[in-house]
C-alpha positions in Angstrom: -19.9 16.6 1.2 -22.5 16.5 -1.6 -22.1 13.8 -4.3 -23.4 14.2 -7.9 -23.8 11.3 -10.2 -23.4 12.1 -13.6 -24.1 10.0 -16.8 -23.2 11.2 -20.0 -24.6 13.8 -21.6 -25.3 14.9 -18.1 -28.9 16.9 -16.9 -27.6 20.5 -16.3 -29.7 20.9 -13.4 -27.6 18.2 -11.5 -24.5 20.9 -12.0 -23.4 23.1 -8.9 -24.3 26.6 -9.9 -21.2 28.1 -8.3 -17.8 28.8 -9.0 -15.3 25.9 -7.6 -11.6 24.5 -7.6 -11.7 21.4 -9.4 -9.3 18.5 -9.0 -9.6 15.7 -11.6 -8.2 12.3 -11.7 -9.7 8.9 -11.2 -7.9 8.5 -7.5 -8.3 4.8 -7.0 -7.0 4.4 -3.3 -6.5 7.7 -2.7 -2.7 7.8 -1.9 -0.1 9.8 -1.3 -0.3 11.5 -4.5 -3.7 11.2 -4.9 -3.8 13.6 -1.5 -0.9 15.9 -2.6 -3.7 17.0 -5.4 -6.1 17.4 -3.2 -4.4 19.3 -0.8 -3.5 21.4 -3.0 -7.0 22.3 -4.3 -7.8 22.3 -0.9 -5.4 25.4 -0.4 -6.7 26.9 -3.5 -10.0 26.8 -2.5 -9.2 28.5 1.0 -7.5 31.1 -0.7 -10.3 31.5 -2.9 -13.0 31.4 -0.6 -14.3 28.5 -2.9 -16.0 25.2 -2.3 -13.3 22.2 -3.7 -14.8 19.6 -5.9 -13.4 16.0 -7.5 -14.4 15.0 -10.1 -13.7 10.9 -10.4 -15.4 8.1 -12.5 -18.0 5.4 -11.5 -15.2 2.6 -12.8 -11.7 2.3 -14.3 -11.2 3.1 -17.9 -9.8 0.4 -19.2 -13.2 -1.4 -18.5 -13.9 0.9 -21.8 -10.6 1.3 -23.4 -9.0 -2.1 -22.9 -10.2 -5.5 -22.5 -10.7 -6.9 -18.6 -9.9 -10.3 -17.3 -13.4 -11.8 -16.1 -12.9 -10.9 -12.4 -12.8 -7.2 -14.2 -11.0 -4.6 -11.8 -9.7 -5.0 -8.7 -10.0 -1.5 -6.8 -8.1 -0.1 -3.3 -11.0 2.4 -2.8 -14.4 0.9 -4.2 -16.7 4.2 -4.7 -18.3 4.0 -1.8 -14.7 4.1 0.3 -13.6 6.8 -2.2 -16.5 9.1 -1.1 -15.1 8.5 2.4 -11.6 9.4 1.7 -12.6 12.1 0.2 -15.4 13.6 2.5 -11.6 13.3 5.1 -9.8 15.4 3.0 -12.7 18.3 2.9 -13.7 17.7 -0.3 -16.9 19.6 -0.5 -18.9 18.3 -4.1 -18.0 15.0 -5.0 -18.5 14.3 -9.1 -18.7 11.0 -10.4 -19.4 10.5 -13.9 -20.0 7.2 -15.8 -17.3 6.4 -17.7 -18.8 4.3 -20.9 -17.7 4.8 -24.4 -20.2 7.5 -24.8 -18.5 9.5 -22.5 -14.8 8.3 -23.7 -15.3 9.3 -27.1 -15.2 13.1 -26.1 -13.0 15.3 -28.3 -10.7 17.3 -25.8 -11.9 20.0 -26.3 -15.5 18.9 -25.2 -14.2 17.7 -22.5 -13.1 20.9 -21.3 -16.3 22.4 -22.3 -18.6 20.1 -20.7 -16.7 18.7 -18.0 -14.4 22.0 -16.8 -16.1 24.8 -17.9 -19.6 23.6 -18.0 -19.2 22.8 -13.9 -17.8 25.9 -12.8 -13.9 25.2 -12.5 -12.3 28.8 -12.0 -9.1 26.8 -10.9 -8.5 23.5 -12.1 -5.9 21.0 -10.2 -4.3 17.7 -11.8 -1.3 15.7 -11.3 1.2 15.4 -13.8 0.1 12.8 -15.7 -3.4 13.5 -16.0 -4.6 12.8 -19.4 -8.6 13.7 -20.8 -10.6 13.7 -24.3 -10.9 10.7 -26.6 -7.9 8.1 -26.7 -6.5 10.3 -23.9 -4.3 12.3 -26.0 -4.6 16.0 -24.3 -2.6 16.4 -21.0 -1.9 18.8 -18.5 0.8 20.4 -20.6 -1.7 21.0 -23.8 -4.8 21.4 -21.3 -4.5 26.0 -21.5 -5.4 25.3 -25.3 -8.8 24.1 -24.3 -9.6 26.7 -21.9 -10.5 29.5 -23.4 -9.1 31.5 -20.9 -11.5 30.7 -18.9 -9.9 29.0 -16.1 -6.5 28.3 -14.0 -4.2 25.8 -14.4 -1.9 24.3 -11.5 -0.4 21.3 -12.3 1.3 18.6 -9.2 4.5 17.4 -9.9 4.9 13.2 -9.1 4.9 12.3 -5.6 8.2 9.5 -5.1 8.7 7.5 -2.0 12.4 5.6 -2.1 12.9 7.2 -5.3 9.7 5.3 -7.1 6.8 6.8 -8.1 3.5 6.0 -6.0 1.2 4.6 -7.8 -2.4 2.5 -7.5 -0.3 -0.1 -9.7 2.7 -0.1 -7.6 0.2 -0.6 -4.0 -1.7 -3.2 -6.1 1.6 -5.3 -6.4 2.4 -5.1 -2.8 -1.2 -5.7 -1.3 -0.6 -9.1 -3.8 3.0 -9.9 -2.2 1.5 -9.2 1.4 3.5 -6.7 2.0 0.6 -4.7 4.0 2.9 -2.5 6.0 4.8 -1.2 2.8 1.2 -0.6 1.2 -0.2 1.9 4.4 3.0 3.7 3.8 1.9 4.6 0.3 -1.4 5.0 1.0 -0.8 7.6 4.2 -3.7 5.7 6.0 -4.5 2.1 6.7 -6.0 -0.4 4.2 -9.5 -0.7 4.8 -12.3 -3.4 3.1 -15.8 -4.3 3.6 -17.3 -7.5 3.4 -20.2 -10.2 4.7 -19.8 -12.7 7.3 -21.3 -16.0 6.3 -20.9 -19.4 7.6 -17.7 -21.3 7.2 -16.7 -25.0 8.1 -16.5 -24.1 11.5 -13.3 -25.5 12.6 -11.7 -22.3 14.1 -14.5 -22.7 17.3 -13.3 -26.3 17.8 -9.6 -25.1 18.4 -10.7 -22.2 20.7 -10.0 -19.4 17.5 -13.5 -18.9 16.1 -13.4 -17.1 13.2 -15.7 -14.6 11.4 -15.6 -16.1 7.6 -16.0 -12.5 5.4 -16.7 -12.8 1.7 -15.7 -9.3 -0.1 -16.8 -8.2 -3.3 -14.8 -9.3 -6.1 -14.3 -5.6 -6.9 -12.2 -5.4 -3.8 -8.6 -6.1 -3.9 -7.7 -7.9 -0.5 -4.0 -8.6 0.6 -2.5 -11.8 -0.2 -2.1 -15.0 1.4 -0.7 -14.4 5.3 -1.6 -14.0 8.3 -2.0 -10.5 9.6 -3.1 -8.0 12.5 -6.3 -6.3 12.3 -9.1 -4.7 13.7 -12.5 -5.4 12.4 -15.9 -3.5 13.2 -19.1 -5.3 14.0 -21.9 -2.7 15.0 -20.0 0.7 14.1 -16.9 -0.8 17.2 -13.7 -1.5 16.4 -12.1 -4.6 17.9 -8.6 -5.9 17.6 -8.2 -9.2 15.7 -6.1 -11.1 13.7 -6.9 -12.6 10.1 -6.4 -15.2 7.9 -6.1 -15.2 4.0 -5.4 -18.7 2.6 -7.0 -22.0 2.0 -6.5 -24.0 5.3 -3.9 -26.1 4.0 -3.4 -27.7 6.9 -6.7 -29.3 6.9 -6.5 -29.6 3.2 -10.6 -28.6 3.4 -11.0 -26.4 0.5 -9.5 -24.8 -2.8 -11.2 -21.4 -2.1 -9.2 -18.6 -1.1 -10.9 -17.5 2.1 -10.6 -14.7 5.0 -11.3 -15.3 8.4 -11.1 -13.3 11.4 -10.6 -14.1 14.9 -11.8 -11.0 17.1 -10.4 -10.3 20.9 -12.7 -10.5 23.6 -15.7 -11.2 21.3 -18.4 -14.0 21.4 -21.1 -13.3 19.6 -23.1 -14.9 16.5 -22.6 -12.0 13.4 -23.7 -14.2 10.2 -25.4 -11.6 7.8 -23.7 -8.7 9.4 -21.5 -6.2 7.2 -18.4 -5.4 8.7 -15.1 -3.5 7.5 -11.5 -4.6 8.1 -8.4 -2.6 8.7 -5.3 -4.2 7.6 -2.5 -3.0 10.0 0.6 -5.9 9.7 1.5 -8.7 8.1 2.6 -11.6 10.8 3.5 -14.3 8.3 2.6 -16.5 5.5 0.4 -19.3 5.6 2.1 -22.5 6.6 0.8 -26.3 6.8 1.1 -27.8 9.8 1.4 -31.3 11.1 -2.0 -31.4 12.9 -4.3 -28.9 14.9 -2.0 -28.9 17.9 1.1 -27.5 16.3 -1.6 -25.0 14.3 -3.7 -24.3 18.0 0.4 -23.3 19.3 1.0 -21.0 16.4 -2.1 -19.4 16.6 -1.6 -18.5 20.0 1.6 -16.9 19.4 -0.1 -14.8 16.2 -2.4 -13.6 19.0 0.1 -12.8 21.7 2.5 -10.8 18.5 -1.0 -8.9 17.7 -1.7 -7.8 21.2 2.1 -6.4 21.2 1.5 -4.6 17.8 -1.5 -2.8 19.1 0.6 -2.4 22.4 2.9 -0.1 20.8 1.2 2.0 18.1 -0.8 4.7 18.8 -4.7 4.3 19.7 -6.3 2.7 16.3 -9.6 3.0 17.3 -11.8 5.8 15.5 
């Protein structure tokens, strides 16, 4: 997949010379419905015998439109994981442009001319409510005014699971409530983060649980407080683990939120290493205990309820 960074007004050497599908949204996670675009380009582009491009921004809008809390955006799919995703689904040009106030204050129409026409599009693939052009106003529905004929228009109707729309908004909630399980469903693939192992208080290696302590970038969404099955992989290998999000109540040591990982079968120093997590089931929330022998008795059953997850799914190693 080829990735093209674009900052507005854009060099127009950086533009594909070629004829493309082009599916447009901002795609943050990726979902369900994010894939049923896709997909659907995808099958365009076959048909067509044309390569299928995204076209996505650097970071959400309402860091431009709106004003942001100081932790700014959370994201499900951070760019770098988005290029992933998409690189999965046979995307074949990956667009990013900067989204700055610059960019935002494009008359629909410009849009369309710079953005559509001025990158190729012979097809162009949106989901329903895919808005464009300054203060958003244009939509799929007004979108064949803009076009000059010049393109084709498919539109994807909403994707609903239990009668609800999905939504980035509506996983967002749910990673919060640590409802992980619900969230994958949503998603159609398994939560993944990234993060840095760093040095923690240590504790976890007296009780004979080590942990890996992994900060994440604030950008990051992780799930909420619980503890949950995982695998985690050191070194481009995937082990099973279990993981922590909480603020070891029991010892009463910090305020911090924090997330630690004990990893299966694993003894080895990783401090600087970068690692990714996959979030595969929530066990239960965090509780306080009455010292670390009632804690040491828990953790064992989190482990032995882990190992029978993994037991019965299918292989989640890749």
């Amino acid at each position: 997949m080829q990735i093209v960074h674009l900052h507005h007004p854009y060099d127009t050497t950086k533009i594909i010379n070629q004829s493309i599908v082009l599916a447009l949204g901002f795609f943050d996670g990726v979902h369900r419905g994010h894939q049923a675009v896709i997909k659907r380009g995808k099958e365009i582009a076959e048909t067509q015998n044309l390569p299928l491009a995204v076209m996505t921004f650097n970071q959400h809008p309402a860091i431009v439109f709106e004003q942001v809390g100081p932790q700014g955006i959370q994201y499900l799919s951070p760019l770098k994981r988005k290029a992933e995703l998409m690189a999965q689904l046979g995307v074949d040009i990956f667009y990013i442009v900067d989204f700055t106030s610059n960019f935002a204050n494009l008359s629909p129409q410009a849009f369309v001319d710079q953005y559509i026409i001025g990158l190729h599009a012979k097809f162009v693939v949106a989901g329903f409510d895919y808005t464009f052009g300054k203060q958003a106003v244009a939509n799929m529905t007004t979108m064949p005014k803009f076009s000059h004929h010049q393109f084709e228009i498919e539109t994807v109707s909403e994707e609903d699971d239990a009668d609800l729309k999905i939504s980035s908004t509506r996983i967002r909630k749910l990673l919060s409530a640590g409802a992980i399980d619900e969230a994958n469903h949503l998603l159609g693939y398994t939560y993944e983060t990234q993060g840095l192992v760093v040095h923690g208080l240590a504790r976890g290696r007296t009780l004979g649980y080590p942990t890996a302590n992994v900060i994440t970038s604030q950008a990051q969404q992780i799930p909420g407080i619980g503890i949950y099955s995982v695998q985690i992989n050191v070194n481009n290998h995937w082990y099973e683990a279990m993981a922590s999000v909480g603020y070891n109540i029991t010892f009463d040591e910090t305020k911090t939120l924090t997330l630690e990982v004990n990893i299966f079968d694993f003894d080895e120093f990783i401090y600087g290493e970068q690692v990714k997590i996959r979030w595969y089931h929530y066990l239960r929330g965090e509780i306080k205990f009455s010292g670390a022998e009632a804690l040491v008795a828990q953790l064992d059953q989190d482990k032995i309820a882990t190992q029978k997850y993994f037991a019965t799914q299918p292989k989640k190693e890749v």
